[in-house]
FIFI-14913 format. One line per 2 residues: number of its first residue (from 1); their letters; for each residue x, y, z negated of N, C-alpha, C. Coordinates in Angstrom, 3 decimals, always signed. Example, Ala and Ser with C-alpha at 12.3 -4.5 7.8 and 13.67 -1.06 7.14 Angstrom:
BEGIN
1> AS> +13.190/-5.690/-7.800/+12.300/-4.500/-7.800/+13.200/-3.300/-7.800 | +12.850/-2.250/-7.080/+13.670/-1.060/-7.140/+12.900/+0.030/-7.870 .
END
This chain:
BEGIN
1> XX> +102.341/+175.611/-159.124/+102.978/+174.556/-159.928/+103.197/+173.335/-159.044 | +104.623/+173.292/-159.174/+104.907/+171.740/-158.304/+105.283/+170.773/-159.156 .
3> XX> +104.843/+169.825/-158.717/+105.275/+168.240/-159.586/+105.608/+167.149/-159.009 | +106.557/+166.278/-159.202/+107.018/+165.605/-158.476/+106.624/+164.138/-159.221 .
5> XX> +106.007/+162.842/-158.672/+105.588/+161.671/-159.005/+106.220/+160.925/-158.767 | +106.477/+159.745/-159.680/+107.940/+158.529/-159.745/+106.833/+157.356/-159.457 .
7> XX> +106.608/+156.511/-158.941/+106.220/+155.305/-158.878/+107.132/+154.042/-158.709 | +106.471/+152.933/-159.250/+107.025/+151.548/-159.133/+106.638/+150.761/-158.034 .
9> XX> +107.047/+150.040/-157.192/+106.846/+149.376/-156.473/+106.114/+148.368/-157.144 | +104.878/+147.341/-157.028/+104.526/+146.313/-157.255/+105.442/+145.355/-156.939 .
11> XX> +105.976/+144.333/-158.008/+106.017/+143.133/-157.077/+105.568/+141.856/-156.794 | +105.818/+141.879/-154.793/+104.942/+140.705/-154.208/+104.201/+142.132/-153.430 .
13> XX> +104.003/+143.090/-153.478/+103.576/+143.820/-152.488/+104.379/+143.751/-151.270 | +103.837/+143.754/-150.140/+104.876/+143.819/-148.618/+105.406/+145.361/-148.549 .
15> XX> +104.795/+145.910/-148.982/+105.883/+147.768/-148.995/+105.803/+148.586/-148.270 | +104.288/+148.108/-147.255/+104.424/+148.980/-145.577/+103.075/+149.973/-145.746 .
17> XX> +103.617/+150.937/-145.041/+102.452/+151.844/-144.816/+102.506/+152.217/-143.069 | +101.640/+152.689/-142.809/+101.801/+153.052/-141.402/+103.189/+154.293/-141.029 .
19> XX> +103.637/+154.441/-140.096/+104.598/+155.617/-139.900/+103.924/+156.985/-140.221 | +102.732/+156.801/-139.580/+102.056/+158.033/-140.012/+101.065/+157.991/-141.161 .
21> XX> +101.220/+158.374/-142.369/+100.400/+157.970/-143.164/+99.648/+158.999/-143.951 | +99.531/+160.438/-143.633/+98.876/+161.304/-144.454/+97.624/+161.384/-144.423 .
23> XX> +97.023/+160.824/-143.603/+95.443/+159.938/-143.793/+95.042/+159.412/-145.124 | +96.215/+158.176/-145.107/+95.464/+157.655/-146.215/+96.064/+158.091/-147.390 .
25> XX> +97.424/+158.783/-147.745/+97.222/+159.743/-149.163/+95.906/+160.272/-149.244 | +95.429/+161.336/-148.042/+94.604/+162.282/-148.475/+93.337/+161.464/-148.557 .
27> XX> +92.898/+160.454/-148.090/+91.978/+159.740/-148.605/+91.695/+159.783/-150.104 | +92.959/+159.039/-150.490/+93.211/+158.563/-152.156/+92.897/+160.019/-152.659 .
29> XX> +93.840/+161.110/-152.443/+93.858/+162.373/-152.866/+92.325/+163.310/-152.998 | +91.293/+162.979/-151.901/+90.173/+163.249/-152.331/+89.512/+162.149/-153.046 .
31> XX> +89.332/+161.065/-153.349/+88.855/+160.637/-154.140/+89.218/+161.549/-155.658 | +90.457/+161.627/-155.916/+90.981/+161.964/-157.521/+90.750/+163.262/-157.537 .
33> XX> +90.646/+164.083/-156.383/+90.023/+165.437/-156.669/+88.519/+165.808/-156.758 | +87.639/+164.937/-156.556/+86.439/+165.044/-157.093/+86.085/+164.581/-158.397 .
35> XX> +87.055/+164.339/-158.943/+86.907/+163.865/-160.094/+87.193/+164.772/-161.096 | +87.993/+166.055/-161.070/+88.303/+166.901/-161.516/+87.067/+167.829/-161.996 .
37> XX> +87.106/+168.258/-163.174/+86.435/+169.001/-163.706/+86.506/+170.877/-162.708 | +87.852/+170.869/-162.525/+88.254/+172.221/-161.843/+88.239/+171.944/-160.549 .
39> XX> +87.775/+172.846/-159.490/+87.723/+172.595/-158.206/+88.797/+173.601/-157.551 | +89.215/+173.319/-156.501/+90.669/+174.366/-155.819/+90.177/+174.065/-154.140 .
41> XX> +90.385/+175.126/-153.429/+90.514/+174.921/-151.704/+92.297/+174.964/-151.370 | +92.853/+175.005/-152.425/+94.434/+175.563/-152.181/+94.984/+174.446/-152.936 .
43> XX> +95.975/+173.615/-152.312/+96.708/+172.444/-152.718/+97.560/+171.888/-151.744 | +98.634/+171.144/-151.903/+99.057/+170.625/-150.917/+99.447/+169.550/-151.447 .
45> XX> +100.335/+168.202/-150.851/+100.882/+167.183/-150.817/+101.991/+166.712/-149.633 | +102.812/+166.008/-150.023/+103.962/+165.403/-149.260/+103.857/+164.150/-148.826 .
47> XX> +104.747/+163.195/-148.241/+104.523/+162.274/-147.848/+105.108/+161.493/-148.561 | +105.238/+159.831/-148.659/+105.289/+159.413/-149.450/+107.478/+159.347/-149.094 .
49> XX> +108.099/+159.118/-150.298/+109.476/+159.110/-150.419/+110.381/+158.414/-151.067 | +111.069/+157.397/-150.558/+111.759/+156.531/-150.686/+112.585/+156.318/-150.016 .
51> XX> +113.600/+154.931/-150.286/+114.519/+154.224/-149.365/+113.824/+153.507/-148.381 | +113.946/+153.370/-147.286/+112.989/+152.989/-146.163/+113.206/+152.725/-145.320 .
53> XX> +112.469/+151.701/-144.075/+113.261/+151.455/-142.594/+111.903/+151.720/-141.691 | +111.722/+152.082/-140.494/+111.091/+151.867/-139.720/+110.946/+150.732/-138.922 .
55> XX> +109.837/+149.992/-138.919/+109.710/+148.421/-137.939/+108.195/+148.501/-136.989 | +108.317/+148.443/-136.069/+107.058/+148.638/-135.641/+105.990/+149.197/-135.974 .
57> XX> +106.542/+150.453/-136.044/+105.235/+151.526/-135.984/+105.107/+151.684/-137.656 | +105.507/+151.363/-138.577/+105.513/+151.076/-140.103/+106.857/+150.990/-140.778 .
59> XX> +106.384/+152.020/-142.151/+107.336/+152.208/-142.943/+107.352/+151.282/-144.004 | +108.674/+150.281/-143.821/+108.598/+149.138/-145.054/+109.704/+150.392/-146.054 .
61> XX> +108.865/+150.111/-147.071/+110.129/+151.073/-148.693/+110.795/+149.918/-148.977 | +112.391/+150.035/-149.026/+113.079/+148.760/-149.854/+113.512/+149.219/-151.354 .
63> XX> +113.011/+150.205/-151.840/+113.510/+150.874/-152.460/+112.223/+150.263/-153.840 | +112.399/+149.826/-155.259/+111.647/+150.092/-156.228/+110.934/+151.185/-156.707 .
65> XX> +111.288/+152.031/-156.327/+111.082/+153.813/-156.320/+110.306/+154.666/-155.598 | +109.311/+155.333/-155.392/+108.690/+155.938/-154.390/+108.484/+157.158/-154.871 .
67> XX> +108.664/+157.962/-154.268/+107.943/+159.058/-155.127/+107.073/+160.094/-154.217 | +106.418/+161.138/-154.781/+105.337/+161.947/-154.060/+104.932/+162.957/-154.472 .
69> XX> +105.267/+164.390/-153.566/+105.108/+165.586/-154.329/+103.770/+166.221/-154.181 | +103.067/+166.782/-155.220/+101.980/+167.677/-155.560/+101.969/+168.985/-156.077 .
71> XX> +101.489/+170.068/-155.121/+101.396/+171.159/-155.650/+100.402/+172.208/-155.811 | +99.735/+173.160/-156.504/+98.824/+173.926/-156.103/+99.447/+175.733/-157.369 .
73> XX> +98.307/+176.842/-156.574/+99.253/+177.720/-157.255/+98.341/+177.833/-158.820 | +97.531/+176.787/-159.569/+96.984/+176.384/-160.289/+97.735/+175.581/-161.648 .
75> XX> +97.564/+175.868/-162.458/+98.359/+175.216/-163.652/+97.511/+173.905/-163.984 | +96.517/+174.762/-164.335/+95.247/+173.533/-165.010/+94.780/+172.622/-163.640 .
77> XX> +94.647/+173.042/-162.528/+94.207/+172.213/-161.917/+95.346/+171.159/-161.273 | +96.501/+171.204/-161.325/+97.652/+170.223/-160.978/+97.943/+169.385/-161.928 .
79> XX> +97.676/+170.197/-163.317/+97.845/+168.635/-164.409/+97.172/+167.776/-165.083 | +95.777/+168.593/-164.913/+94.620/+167.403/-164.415/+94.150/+166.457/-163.119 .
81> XX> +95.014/+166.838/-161.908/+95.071/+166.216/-160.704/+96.163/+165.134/-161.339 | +97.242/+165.282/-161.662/+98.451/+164.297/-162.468/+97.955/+163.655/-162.851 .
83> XX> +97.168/+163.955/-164.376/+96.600/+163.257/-164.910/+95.954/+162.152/-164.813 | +94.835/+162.396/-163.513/+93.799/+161.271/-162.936/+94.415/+160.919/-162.430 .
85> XX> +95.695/+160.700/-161.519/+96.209/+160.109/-160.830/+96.972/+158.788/-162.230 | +97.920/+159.047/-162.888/+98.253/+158.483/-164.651/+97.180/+157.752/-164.787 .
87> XX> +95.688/+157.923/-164.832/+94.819/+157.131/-165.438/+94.611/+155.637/-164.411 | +95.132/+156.027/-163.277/+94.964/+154.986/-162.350/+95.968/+153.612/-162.595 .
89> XX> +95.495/+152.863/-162.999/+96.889/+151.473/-163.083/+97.588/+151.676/-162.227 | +96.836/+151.098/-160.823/+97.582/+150.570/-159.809/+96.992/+151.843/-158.954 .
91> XX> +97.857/+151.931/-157.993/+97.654/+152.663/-156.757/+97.957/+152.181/-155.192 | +97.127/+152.152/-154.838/+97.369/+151.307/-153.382/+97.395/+152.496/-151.748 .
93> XX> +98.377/+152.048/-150.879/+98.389/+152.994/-150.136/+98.573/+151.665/-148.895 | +97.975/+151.542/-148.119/+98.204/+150.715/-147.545/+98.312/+148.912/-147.581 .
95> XX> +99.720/+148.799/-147.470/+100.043/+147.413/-147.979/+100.887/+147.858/-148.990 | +101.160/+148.788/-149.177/+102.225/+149.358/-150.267/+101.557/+149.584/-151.816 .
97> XX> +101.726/+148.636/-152.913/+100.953/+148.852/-154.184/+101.760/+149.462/-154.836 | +101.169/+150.319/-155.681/+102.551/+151.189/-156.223/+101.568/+151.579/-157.879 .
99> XX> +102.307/+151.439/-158.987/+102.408/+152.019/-160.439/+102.853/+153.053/-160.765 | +101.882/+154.496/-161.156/+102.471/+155.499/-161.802/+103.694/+155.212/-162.797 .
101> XX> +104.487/+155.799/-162.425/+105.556/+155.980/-163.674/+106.116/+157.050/-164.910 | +106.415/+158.200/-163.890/+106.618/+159.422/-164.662/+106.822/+160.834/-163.499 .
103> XX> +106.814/+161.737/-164.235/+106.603/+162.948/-163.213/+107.451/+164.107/-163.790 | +107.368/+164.740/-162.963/+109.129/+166.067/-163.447/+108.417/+166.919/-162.391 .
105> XX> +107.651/+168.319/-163.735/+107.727/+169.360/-162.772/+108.883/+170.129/-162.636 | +108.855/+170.880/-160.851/+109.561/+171.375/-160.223/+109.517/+172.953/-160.093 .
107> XX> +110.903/+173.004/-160.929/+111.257/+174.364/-161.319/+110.794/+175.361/-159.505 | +110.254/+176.563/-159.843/+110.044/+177.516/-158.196/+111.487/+177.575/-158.241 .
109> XX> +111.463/+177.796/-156.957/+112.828/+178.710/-156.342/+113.338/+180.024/-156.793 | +113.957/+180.994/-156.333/+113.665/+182.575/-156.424/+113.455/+182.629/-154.866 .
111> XX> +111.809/+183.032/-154.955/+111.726/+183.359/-153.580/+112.189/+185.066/-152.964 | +112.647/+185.014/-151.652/+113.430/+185.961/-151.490/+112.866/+185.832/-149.827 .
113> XX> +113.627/+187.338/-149.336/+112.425/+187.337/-147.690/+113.231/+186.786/-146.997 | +114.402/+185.762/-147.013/+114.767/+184.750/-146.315/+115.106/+183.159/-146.972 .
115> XX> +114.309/+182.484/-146.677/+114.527/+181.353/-146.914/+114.835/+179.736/-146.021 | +115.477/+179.052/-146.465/+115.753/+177.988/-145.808/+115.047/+177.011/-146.264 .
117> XX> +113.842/+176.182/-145.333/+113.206/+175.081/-145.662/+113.273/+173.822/-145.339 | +113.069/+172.701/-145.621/+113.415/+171.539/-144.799/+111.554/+171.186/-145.114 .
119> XX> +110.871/+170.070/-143.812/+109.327/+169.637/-144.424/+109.582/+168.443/-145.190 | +108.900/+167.826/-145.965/+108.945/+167.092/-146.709/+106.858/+166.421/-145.988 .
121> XX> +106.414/+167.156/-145.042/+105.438/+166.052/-144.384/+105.049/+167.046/-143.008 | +104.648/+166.540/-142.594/+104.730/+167.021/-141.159/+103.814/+169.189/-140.999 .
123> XX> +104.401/+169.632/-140.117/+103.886/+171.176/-139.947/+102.910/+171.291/-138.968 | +101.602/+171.721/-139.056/+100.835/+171.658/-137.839/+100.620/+173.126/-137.596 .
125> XX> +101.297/+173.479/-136.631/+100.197/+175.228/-135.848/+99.756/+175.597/-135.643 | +98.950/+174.325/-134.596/+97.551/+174.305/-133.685/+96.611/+173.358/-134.240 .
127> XX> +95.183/+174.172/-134.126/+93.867/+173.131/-134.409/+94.235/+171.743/-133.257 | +93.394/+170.918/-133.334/+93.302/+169.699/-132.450/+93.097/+170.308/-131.283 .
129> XX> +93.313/+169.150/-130.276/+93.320/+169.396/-128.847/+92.796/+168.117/-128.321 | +92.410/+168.611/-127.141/+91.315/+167.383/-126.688/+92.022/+167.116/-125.144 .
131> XX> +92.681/+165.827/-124.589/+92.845/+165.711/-123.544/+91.971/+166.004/-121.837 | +92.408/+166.104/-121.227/+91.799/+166.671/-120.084/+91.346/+165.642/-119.432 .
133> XX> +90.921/+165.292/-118.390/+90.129/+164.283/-117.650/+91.034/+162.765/-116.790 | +92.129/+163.323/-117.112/+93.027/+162.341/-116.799/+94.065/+161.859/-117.576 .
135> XX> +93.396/+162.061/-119.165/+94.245/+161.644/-119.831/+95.568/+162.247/-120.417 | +95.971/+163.531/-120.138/+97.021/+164.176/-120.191/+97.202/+165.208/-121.387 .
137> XX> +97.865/+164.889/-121.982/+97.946/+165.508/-122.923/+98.951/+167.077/-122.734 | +98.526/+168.158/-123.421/+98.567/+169.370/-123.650/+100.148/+169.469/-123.778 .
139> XX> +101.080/+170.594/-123.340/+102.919/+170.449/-123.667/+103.064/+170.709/-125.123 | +103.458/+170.339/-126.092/+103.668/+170.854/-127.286/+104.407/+172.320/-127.199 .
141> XX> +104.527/+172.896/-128.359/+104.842/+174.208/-128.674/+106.695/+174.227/-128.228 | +107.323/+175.214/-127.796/+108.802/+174.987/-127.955/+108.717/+175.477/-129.645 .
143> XX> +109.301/+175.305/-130.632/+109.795/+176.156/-132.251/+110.482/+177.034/-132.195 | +111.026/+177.187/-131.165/+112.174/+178.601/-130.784/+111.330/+179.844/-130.378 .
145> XX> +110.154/+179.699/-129.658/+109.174/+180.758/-128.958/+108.417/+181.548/-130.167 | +107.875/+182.519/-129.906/+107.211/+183.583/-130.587/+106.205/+182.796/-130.917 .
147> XX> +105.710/+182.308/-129.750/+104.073/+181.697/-129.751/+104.030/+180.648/-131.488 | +104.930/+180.040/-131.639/+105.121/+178.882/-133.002/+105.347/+179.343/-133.879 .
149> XX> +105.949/+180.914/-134.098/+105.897/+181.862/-135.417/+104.583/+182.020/-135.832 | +104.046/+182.863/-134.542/+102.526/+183.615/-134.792/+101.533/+182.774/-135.183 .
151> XX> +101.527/+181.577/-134.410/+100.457/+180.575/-134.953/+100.325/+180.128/-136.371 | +102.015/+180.268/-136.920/+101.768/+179.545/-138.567/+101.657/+180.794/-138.825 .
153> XX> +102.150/+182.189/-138.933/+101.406/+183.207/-139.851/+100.020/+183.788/-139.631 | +99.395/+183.090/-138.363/+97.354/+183.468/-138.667/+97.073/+182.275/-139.654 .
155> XX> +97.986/+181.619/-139.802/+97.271/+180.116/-140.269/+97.119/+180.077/-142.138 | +98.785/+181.077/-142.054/+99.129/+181.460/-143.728/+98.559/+182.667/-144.122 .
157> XX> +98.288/+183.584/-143.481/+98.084/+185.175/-143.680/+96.154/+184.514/-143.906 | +95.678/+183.950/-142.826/+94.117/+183.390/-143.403/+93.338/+182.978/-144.689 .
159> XX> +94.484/+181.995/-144.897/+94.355/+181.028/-145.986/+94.825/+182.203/-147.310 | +95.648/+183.056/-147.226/+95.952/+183.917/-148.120/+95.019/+184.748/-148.728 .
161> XX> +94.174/+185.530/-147.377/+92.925/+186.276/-147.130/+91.702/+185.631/-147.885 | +91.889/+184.457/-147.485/+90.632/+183.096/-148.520/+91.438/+183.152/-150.065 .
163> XX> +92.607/+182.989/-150.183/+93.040/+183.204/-151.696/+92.650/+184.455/-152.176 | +92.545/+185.370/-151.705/+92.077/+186.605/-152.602/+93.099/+187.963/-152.394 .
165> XX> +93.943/+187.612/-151.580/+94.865/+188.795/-151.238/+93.897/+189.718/-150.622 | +94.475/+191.213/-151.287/+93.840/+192.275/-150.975/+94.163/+192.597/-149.371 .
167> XX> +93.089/+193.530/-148.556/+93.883/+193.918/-147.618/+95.423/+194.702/-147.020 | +95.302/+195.436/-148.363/+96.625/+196.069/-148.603/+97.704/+195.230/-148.315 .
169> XX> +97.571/+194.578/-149.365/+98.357/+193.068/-149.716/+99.306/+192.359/-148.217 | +98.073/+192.128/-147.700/+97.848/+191.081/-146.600/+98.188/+192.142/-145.098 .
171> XX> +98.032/+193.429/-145.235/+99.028/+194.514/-144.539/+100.241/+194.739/-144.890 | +100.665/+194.566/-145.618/+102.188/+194.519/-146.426/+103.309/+193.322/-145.557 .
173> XX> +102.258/+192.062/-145.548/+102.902/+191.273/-145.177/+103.667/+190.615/-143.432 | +103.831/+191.669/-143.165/+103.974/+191.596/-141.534/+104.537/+191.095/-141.133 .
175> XX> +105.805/+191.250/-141.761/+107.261/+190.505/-141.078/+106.670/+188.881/-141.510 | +107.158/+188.247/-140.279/+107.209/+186.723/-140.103/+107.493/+186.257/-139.011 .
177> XX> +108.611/+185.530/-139.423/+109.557/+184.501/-138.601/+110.208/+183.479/-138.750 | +109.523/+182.536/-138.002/+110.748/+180.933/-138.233/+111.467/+180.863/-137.450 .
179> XX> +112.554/+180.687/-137.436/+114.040/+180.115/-136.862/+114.446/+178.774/-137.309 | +114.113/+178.079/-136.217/+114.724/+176.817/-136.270/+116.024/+176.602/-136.758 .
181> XX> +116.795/+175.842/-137.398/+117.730/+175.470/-137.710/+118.320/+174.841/-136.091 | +119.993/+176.288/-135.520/+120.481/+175.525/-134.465/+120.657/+174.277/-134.734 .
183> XX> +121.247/+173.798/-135.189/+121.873/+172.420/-135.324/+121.257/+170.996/-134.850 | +119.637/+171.572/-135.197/+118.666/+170.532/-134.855/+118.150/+170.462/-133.997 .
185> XX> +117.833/+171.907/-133.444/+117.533/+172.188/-132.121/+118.593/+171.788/-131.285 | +119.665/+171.817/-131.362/+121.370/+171.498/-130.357/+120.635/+169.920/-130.026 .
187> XX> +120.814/+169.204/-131.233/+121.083/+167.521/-131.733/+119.421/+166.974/-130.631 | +118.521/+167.402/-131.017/+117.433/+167.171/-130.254/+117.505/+167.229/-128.587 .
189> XX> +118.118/+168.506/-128.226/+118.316/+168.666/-126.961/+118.427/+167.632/-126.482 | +120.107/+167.507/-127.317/+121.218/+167.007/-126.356/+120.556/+165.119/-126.135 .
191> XX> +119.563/+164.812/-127.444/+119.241/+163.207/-127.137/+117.919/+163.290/-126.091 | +117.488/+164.272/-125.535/+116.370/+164.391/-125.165/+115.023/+164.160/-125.540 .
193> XX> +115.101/+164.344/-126.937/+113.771/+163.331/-128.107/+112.553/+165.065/-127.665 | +111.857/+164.623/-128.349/+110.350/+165.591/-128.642/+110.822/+166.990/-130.074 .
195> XX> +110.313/+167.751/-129.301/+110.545/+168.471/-130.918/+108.990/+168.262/-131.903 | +107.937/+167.639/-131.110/+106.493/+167.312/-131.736/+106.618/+165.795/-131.658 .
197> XX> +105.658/+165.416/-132.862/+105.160/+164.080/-132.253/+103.711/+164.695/-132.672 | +102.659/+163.166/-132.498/+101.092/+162.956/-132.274/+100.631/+162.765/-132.951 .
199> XX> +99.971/+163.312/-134.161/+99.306/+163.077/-135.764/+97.831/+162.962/-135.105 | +96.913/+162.392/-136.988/+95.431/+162.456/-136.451/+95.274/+163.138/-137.374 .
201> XX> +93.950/+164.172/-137.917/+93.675/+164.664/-139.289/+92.846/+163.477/-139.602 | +91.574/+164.214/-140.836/+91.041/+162.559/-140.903/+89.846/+162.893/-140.660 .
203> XX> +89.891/+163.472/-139.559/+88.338/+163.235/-138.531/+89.185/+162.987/-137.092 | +89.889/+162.306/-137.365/+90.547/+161.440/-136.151/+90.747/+162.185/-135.318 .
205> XX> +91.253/+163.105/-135.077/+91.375/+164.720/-133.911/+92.960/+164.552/-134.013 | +93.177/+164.912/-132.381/+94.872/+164.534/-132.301/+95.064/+166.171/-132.885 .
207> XX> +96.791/+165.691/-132.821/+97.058/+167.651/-133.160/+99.006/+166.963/-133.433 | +99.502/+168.099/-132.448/+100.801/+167.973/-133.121/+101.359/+168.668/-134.347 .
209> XX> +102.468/+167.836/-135.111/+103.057/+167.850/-136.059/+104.494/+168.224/-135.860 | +105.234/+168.733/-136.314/+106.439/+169.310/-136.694/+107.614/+168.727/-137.688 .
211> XX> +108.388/+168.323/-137.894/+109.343/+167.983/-138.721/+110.698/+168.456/-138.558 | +110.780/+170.011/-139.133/+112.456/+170.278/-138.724/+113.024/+171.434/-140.108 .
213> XX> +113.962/+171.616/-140.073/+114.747/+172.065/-140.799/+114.819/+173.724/-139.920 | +114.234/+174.732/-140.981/+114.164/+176.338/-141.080/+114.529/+177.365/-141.293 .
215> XX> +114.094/+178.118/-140.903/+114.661/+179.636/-142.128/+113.463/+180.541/-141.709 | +112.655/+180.691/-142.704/+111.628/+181.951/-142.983/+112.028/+183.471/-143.123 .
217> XX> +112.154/+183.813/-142.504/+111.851/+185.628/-142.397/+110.349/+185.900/-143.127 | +109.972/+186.134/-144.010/+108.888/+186.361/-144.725/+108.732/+187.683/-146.064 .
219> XX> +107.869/+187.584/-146.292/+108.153/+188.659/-147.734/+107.808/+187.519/-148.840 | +108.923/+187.952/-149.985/+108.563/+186.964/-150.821/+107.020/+186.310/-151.517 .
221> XX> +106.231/+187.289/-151.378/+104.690/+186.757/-151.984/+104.616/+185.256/-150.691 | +104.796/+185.666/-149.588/+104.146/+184.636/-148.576/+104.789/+183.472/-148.807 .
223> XX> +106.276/+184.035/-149.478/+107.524/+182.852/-149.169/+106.558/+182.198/-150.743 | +105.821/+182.246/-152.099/+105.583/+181.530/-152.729/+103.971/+181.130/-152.257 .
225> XX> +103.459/+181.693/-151.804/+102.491/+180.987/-151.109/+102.503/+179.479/-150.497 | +103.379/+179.839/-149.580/+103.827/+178.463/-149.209/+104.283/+177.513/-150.022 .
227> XX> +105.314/+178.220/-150.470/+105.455/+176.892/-151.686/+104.706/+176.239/-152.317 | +103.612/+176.893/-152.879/+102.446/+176.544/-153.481/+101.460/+175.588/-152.857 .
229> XX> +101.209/+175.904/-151.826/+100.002/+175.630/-150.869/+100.369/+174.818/-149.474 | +101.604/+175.137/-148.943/+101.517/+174.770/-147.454/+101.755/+175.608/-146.391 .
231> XX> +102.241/+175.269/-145.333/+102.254/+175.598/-144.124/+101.564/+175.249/-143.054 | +100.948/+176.266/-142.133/+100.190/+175.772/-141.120/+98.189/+175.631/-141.686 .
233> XX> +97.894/+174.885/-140.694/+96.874/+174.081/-140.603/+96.989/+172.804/-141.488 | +95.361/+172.076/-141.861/+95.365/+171.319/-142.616/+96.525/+170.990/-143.875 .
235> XX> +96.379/+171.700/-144.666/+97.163/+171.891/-145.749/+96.885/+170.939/-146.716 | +95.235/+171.058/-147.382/+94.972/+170.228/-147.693/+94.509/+168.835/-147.498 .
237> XX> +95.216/+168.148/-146.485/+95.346/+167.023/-146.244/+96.959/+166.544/-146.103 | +97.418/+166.829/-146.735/+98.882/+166.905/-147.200/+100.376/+167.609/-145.628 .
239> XX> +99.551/+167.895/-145.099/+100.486/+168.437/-143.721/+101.117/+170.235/-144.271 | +101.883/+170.084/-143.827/+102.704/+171.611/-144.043/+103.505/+171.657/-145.377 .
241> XX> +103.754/+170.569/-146.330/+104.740/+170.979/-147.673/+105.997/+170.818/-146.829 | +106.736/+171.965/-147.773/+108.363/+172.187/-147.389/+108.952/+172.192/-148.678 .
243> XX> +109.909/+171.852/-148.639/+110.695/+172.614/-149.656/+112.519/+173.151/-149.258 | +112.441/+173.727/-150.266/+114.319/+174.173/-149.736/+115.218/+173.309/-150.128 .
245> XX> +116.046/+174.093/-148.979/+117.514/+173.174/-148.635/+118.247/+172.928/-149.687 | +118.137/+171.691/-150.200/+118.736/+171.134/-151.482/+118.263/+170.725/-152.697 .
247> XX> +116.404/+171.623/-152.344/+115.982/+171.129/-153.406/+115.078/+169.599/-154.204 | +114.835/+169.973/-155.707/+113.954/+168.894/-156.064/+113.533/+168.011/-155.581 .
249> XX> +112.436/+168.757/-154.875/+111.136/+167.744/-154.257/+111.556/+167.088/-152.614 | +112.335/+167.096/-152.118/+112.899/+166.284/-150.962/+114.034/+165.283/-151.626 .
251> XX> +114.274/+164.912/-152.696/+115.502/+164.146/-152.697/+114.612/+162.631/-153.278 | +115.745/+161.513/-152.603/+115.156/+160.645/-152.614/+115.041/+160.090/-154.125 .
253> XX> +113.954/+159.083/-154.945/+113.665/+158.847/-156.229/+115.032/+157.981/-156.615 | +115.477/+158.382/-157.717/+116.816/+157.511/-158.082/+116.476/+156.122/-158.427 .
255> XX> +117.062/+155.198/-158.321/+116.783/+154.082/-158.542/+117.796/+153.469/-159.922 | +118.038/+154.026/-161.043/+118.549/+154.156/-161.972/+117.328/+154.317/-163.095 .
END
């Protein structure tokens, strides 16, 4: 079950959160999940979504509107996660104060063994990595190589194995493949940018992150897995939500 959250901007709030901010959702986010009567290891979250500029290292929202997606493959436990979140007046993320407003769950897809995803918060492959003695950090993954498939399906096929998929099941599921979207891969080249940048989890451990536009080769159970839950590593700390090309939960909150 996915759900998508409308918030109000405070006003007189400054509107900024850090660029990288899935720290402190998942901060907030475990607080309101211990509060829950139902407990889950399977959940995910997005980043926060609005009209927005980047200024030094920080995302100011100009937008009245924010919104923020939540999902788990749980009925009862997502609309009592809603819920406590609703009971909260105010919600603070930073310098950014923000008022529940209203929420619109998000119809599934038809998942099918090819799909097109865009992330909606960053994809991690690899556990953390620890620099070497001079400071040097590790090459990130190319997304085109085998090596960046295989890593997210031990990461999904695991977490599946912890959900309760049979072995059968979880033998069934072999085929897996991401294909970058050319277009982005071309556009990246050609500016010479990173296809990673440098996230922290929240035991402060570096680890690169991912942000690109997809297509899954999968079997459909895995393809709703994900939907449900996440991609990659640290899931539940809001890293790995996607959704598809065009849908719901990536479009920006209307300001109407």
């Amino acid at each position: 079950m996915r759900i998508k959250i409308s918030f109000l901007k405070v006003h007189g709030s400054s509107g900024t959160v850090p660029l990288h901010h899935q720290k402190i959702i998942s901060a907030f986010m475990d607080e309101i999940i211990r509060e829950l009567p139902v407990t889950s290891d399977f959940y995910n979250f997005s980043s926060l979504k609005g009209t927005s500029k980047v200024q030094s290292g920080q995302i100011r929202f100009l937008s009245s509107k924010v919104s923020l997606v939540v999902s788990t493959p749980h009925n009862e436990f997502t609309e009592d996660w809603v819920k406590r979140i609703f009971d909260r007046r105010l919600v603070s993320f930073a310098k950014l104060t923000l008022v529940p407003k209203s929420y619109d769950i998000i119809p599934d897809p038809e998942f099918k063994p090819q799909m097109k995803y865009v992330c909606i918060s960053p994809m991690i492959p690899q556990q953390p990595f620890l620099t070497d003695e001079s400071g040097t950090l590790p090459e990130p993954l190319d997304p085109r190589s085998h090596e960046f498939s295989d890593l997210f399906y031990d990461a999904v096929l695991d977490r599946m194995e912890k959900a309760g998929f049979t072995e059968e099941q979880i033998s069934s599921f072999a085929e897996f493949e991401i294909v970058p979207d050319p277009g982005y891969i071309q556009k990246i080249s050609e500016t010479h940018k990173k296809f990673a940048r440098i996230y922290k989890n929240n035991n402060n451990q570096t680890m690169y992150g991912y942000l690109l536009p997809f297509t899954l080769h999968a079997h459909p159970q895995v393809q709703k897995f994900i939907w449900e839950c996440g991609i990659g590593n640290f899931t539940t700390q809001g890293y790995g939500m996607v959704d598809v090309v065009g849908g719901l939960s990536s479009e920006m909150p209307s300001e109407e």
